[in-house]
N, C-alpha and C positions, 0 to 999 in steps of 0.2 A: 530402606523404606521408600514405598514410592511415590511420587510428585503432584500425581494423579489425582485432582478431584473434579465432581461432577460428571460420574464417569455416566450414570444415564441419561443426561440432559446429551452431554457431548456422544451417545449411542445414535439416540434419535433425533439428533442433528444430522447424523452420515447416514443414516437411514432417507431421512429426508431428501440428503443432496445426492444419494442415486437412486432416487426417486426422478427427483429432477433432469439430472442430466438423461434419463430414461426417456422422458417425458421431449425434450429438447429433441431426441434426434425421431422423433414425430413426425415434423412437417418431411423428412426427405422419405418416408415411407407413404405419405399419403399424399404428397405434390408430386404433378407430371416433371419424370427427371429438367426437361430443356426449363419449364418454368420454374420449377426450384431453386436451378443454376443463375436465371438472372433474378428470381428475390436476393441472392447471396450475393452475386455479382453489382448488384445496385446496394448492399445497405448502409454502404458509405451515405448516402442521401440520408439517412435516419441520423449517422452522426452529425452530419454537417447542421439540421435544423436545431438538432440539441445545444453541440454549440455554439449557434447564433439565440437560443432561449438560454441559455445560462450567461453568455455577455449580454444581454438586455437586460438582465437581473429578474426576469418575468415575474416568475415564482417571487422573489423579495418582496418584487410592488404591490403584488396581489394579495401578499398575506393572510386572512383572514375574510378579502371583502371578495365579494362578486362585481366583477364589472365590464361594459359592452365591451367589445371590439372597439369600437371608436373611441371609448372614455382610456381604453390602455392604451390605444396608442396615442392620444393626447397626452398620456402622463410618462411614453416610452418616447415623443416628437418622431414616429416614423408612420409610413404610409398607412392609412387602415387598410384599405385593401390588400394590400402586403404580409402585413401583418395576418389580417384573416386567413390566407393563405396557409401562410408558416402555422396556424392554431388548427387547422382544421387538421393538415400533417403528422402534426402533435400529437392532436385527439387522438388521429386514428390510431397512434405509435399506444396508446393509455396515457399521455405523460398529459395534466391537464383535465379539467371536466368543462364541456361548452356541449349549451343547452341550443334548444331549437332557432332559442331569439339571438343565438351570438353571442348569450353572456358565459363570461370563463371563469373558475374555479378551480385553487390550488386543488388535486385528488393527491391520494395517500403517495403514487410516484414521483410526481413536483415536487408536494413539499422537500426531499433531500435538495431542491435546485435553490432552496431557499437559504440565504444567508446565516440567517438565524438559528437555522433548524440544528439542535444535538446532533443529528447525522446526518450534515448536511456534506456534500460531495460536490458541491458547482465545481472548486478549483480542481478537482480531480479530473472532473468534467472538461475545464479551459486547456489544465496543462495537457491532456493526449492531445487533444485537437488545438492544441497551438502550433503554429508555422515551424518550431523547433522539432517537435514530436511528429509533425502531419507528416512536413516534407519526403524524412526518409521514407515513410511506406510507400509514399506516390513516386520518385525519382530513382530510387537504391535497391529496393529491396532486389530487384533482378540481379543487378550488379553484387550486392552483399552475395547470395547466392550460391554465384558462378564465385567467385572470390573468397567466399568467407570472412572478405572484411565487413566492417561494420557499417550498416547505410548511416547512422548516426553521421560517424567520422568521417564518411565518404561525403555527404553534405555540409559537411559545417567545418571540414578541415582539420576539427580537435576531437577529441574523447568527451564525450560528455560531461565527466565533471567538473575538467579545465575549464571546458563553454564555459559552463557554468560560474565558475570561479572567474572567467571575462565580461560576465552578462548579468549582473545584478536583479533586473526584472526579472529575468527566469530563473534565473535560482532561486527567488523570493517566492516563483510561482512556485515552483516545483516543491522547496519548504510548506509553505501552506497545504500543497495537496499532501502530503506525506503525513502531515500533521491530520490530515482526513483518513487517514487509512485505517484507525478505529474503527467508523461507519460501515466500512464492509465487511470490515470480521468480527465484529460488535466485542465486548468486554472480556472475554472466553481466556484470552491469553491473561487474564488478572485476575479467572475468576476459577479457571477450568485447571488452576496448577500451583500449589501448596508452598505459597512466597514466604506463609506464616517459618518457614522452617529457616528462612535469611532475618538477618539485620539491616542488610544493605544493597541493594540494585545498585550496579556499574555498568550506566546506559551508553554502551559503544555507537558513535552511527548516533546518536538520539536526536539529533535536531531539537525541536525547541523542548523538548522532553513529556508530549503526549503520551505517549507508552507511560513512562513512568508516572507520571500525573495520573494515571487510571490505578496503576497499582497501589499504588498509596494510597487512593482514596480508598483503595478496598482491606489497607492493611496500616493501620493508624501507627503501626510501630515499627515502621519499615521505613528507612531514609534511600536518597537516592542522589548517586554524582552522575551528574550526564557528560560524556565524552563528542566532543564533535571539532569541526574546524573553526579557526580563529571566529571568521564573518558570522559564522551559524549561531557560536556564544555570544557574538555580541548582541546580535537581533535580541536569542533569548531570554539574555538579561535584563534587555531592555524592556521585552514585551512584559517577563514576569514582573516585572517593577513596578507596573500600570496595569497588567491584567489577570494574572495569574493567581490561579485560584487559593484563598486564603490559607485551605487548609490544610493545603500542602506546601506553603513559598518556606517554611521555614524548616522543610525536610528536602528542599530537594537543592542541590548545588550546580553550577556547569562548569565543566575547565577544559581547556585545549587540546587535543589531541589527533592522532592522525593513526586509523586501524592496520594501517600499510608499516609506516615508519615510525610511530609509536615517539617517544614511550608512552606506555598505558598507566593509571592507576597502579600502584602496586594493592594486593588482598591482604586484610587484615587477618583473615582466617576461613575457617569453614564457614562461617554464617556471611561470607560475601558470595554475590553471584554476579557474574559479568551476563549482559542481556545484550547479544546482537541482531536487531530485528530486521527482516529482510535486505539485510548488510551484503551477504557474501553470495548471494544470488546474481549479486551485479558486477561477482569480481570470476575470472578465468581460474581453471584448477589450480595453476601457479600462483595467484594473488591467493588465492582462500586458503591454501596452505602457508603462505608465510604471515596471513592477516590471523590466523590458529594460533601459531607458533609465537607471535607478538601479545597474544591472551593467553594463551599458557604460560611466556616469562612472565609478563605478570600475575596470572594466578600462581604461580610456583608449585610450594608443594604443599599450600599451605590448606588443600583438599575444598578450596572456593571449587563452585561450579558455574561453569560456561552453559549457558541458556543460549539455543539459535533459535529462533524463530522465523521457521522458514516455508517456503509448501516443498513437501514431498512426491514428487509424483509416482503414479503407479508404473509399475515393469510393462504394463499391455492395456488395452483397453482405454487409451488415455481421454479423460473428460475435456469440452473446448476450452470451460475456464482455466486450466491446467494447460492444457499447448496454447491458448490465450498468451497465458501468463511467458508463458515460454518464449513465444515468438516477440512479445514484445524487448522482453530481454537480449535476444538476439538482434533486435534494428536498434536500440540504445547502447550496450554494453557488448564485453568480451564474457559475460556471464551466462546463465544459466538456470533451468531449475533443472532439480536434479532429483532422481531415484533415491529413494533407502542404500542402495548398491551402491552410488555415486558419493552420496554424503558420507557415506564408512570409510570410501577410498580417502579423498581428503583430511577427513577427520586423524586417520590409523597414519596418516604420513606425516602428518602435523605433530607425528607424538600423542595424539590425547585417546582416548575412549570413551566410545560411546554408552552412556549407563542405560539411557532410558528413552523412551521417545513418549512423551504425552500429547494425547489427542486431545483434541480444541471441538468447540462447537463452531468453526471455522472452517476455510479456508487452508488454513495452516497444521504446524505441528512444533512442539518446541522439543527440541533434541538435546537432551542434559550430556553434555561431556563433563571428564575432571582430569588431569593429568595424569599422564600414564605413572605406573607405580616407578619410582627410584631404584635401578638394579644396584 
């Protein structure tokens, strides 16, 4: 049976986003080649004012009021005229609404810059454009290249999730953003894929366990153990204990684990499902087959299902959010996104089979594996 629901919301969503990506490669059909090249070649300058507007918290301060240039940056202590500057940048970018007299206003794009906001993206915003993330693109990426090593590693000396595991503030940052990553593929992975058919989610990778936290909320009789490393459980415990939302603190668990070196959860049966969500994106073919192979011992044979949630990308024609995605994954990781063709090689070597692939109103795809049959 299959896994599939809301299959025509999740149509005319893909209907929509090639629409869009249609829509996207516009300007280089209707801009003079030389001037197209340096709008592309300058829109670093778009990132850089966003994030110095998401460290100023702009969007937070403004919340709801209208207020001059001068009264924000009274309440931001930096230069007005500076300030005006970076707003008028803004403006022209849509991020921000400022009227003739100078006065600014959250618009529908700010608000996500806003703290508060259900989908709100600032740290998603901070972590790319932090000094850890910036660096590689501006010093490595040539070097990555011609080498194929990693501009990540090649700047900072370590693999990113070591850094990480030496660097406490960015790891915190980078948890928070990851925890944001609902916001861009909005609910689809808990809404668009028939959980009703599990008892129990076993969130690999889950960090403070958002993913899970959405499923539940959509599936009142579905419990959930989230998998992650030592520091990550601990944060999570702590923040659930103080913030975590009521109506799920008492279905959902965290315990220790490592997707590489394991051991995982062992499955109680068919009605468990292991969920690894943008996990194995960030590991080399080598890692994602033994990080498989470590969710198949412990699913066994006891017919649980392995859930990736991953993007898929297309064989030809590829969209920028897609080589986006890609390329970013190559200046951080030894990872990848990967083809339908890519994810089957993996998967088929790992042992397991692929049953299903369910479309999202997303970004994404989640790819049902289960263990290959017992000869």
């Amino acid at each position: 049976m299959s896994l599939q629901r809301q299959a025509l919301r999740v149509r005319i969503f893909q209907i929509a986003l090639k629409l869009s990506n249609l829509l996207q490669r516009l300007p280089n059909r209707l801009t003079p080649p030389p001037f197209r090249l340096m709008q592309i070649g300058s829109a670093f300058w778009q990132s850089r004012v966003l994030d110095v507007a998401a460290r100023l918290d702009i969007a937070t301060i403004l919340a709801e009021q209208t207020l001059t240039t001068d009264e924000l940056a009274t309440h931001l202590r930096v230069d007005p005229d500076a300030l005006s500057r970076l707003l008028r940048m803004l403006g022209a970018m849509g991020i921000f609404a400022i009227d003739s007299k100078g006065r600014v206003t959250n618009n529908a794009l700010s608000q996500p810059l806003r703290s508060d906001s259900p989908v709100c993206v600032r740290n998603m915003v901070l972590m790319h454009n932090s000094p850890e993330m910036s660096r590689p693109w501006y010093e490595a990426l040539e070097r990555g290249v011609r080498s194929r090593r990693v501009p990540f590693t090649i700047c900072h000396g370590q693999e990113m999730y070591d850094y990480m595991d030496a660097h406490a503030e960015f790891d915190a940052l980078f948890s928070r953003a990851m925890d944001e990553v609902e916001a861009l593929g909005g609910d689809s992975f808990a809404t668009a894929f028939d959980w009703g058919a599990f008892d129990r989610v076993i969130d690999v990778g889950g960090s403070k366990g958002a993913k899970s936290a959405a499923i539940l909320r959509c599936h009142p009789s579905l419990r959930a153990l989230v998998v992650d490393r030592p520091q990550i459980v601990a944060q999570a415990r702590a923040w659930w204990s103080v913030q975590g939302d009521s109506a799920c603190r008492e279905r959902i668990e965290f315990i220790e684990g490592d997707t590489l070196t394991g051991p995982l959860p062992v499955a109680a049966g068919a009605r468990d499902a292991y969920l690894l969500s943008a996990v194995l994106h960030g590991f080399d073919e080598a890692a994602c087959v033994d990080a498989l192979k470590q969710v198949g011992l412990a699913a066994g044979y006891t017919g649980a299902a392995i859930v990736l949630l991953e993007m898929v990308m297309p064989d030809s024609d590829v969209d920028l959010t897609s080589a986006s995605f890609d390329m970013q994954m190559f200046m951080g990781t030894r990872g990848r996104e990967r083809t339908r063709q890519e994810w089957q090689a993996v998967i088929s070597e790992a042992g397991l089979v692929l049953e299903e692939v369910v479309m999202l109103a997303s970004f994404g795809r989640m790819l049902v594996l289960r263990q290959a049959t017992r000869h």
